[in-house]
C-alpha positions as CSV (number, residue, x, y, z in Angstrom):
1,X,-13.7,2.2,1.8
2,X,-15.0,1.0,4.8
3,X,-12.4,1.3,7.5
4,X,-11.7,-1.6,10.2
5,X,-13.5,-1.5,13.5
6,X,-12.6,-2.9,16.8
7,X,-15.6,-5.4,17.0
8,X,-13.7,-7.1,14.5
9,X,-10.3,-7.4,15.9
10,X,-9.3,-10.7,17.7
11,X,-7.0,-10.8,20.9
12,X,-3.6,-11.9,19.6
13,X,-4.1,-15.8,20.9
14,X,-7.6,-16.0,19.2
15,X,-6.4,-14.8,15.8
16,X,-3.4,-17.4,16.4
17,X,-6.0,-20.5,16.2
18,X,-7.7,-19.1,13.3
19,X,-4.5,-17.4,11.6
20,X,-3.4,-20.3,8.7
21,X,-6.6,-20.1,6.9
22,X,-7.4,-16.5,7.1
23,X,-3.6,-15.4,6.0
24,X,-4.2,-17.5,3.4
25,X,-7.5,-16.2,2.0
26,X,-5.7,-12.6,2.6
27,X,-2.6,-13.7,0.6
28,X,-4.9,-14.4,-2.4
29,X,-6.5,-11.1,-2.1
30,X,-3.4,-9.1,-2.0
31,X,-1.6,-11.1,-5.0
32,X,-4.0,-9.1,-7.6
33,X,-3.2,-5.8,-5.5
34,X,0.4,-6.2,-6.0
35,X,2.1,-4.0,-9.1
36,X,5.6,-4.5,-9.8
37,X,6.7,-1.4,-11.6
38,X,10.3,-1.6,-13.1
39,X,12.9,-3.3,-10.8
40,X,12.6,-2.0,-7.8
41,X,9.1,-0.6,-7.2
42,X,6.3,-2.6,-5.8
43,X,3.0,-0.8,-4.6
44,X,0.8,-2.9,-2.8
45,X,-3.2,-1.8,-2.8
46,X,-4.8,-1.8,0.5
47,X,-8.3,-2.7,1.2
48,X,-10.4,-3.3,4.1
49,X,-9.5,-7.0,4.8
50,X,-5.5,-6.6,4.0
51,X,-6.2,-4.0,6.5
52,X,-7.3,-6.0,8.9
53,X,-4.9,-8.7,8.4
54,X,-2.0,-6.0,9.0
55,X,-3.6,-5.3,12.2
56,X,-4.2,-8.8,13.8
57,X,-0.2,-9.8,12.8
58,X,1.0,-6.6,14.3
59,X,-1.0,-7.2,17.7
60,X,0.1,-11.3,17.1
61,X,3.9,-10.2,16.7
62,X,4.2,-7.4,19.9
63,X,1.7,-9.4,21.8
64,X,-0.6,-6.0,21.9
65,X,-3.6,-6.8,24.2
66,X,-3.6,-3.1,25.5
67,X,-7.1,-1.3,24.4
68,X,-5.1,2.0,23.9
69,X,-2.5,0.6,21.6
70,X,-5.0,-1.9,19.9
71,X,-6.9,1.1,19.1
72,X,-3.7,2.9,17.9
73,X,-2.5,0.1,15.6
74,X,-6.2,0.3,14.4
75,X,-6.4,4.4,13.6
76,X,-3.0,3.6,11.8
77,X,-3.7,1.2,9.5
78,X,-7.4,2.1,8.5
79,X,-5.0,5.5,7.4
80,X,-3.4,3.2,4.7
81,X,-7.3,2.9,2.8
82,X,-8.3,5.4,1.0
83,X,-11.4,7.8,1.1
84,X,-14.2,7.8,-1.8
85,X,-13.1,7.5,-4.7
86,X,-9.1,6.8,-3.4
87,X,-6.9,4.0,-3.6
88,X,-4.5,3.8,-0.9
89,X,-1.3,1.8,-1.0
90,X,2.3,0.8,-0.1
91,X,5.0,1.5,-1.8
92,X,8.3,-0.6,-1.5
93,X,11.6,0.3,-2.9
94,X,13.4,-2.9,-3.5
95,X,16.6,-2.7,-3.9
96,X,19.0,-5.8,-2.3
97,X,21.8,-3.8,-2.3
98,X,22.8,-1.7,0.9
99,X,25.1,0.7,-0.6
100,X,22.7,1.1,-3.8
101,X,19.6,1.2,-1.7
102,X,21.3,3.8,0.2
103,X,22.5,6.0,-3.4
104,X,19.0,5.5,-4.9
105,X,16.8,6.8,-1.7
106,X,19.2,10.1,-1.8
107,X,18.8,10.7,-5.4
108,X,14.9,9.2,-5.4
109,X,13.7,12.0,-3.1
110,X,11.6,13.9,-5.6
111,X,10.1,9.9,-6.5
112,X,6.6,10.6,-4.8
113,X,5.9,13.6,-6.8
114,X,6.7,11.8,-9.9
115,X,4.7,8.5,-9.4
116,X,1.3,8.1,-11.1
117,X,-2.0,6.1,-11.9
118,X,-2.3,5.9,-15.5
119,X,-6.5,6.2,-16.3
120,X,-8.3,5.7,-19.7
121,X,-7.6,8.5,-21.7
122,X,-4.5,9.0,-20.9
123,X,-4.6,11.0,-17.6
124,X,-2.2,10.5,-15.5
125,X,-3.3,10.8,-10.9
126,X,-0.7,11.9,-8.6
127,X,-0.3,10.0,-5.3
128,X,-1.2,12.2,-1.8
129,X,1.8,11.2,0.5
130,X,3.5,12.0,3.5
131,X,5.9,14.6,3.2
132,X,7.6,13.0,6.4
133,X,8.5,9.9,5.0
134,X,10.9,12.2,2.4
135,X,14.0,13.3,4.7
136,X,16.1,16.0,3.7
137,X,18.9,13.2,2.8
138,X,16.9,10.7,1.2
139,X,13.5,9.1,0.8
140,X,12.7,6.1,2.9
141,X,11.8,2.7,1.5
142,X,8.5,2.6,2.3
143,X,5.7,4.7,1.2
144,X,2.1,5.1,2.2
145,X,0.3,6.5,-1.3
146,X,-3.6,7.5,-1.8
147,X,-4.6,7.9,-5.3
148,X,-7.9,9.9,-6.0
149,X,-9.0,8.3,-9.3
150,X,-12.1,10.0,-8.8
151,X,-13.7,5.9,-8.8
152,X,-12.1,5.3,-11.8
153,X,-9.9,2.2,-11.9
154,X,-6.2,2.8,-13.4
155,X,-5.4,1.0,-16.4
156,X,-1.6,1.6,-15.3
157,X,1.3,2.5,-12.9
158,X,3.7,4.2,-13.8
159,X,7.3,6.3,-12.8
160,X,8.8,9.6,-14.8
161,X,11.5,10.2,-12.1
162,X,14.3,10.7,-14.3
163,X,16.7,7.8,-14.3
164,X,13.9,5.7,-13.0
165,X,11.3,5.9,-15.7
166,X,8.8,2.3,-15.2
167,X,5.2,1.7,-16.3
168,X,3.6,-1.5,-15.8
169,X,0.0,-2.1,-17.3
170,X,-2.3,-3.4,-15.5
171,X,-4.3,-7.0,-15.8
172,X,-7.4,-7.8,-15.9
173,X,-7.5,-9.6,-12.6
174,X,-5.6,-6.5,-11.3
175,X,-7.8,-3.7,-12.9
176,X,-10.8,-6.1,-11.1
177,X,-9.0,-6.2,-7.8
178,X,-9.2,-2.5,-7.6
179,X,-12.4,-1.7,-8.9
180,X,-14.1,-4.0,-6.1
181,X,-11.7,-1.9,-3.7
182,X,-13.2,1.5,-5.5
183,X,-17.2,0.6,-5.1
């Protein structure tokens, strides 16, 4: 996937005239990227615009205008797309709760070696993640994933952590979503 550039990045006050119509075009885009999997897993798909809308918001909300740190916020977020053939995503663990949240992300720690794409056939793609993100206590809320589907568009998402087994076919509009992302 084609990664964000600078040339395309808006000072902070610019982006702030133009902001209510392009979040809302990017809200529609991510809506079919979003996959709720059981009750407290949402993995959002990134692609090259929700990219770029992550990017733009962060230098609107710390008022970044800085070409070092514009160029830092850029190198991190085009990390969250994938390579050829990858998906890359967020992963949120939802859970309301702070005393559960806090007893599930100790016991979830083993979670990203246990989530999955589901492909036709059958086949089920691990996620690449970052080991630091997994503490030695617990796992933290947020997870940056890249699927390598090989190109191939998941037909599901899926969980077999113990205690926290989830899979959630995918929709058409969903399945379409990503293949756009994939080619």
């Amino acid at each position: 996937m084609k990664p964000v550039s600078r040339n395309e990045i808006l000072d902070y006050q610019t982006y702030e005239d133009a902001r209510a119509a392009y979040r809302q075009s990017v809200l529609a885009l991510k809506e079919p990227r979003r996959v709720h999997v059981g009750p407290h897993f949402t993995f959002l798909f990134e692609n090259h615009e929700t990219v770029r809308y992550q990017i733009q918001e962060m230098m609107r909300v710390e008022r970044i205008v800085r070409e070092a740190d514009i160029q830092h916020e850029i190198a991190t977020y085009n990390d969250l797309l994938g390579g050829v053939g990858q998906l890359g995503c967020t992963l949120l663990i939802e859970i309301d709760d702070e005393r559960e949240r806090a007893v599930k992300l100790a016991a979830w720690r083993e979670l990203p070696r246990h989530l999955y794409a589901r492909l036709e056939g059958g086949e089920k793609v691990r996620p690449e993640f970052d080991p630091r993100q997994v503490g030695d206590k617990r796992l933290s809320s947020v997870q940056y994933l890249k699927f390598d589907t090989g190109g191939r568009v998941p037909v599901a998402l899926g969980s077999d952590l113990p205690g926290a087994e989830h899979e959630t076919t995918l929709g058409a509009a969903q399945r379409r979503a990503l293949e756009a992302d994939l080619h």
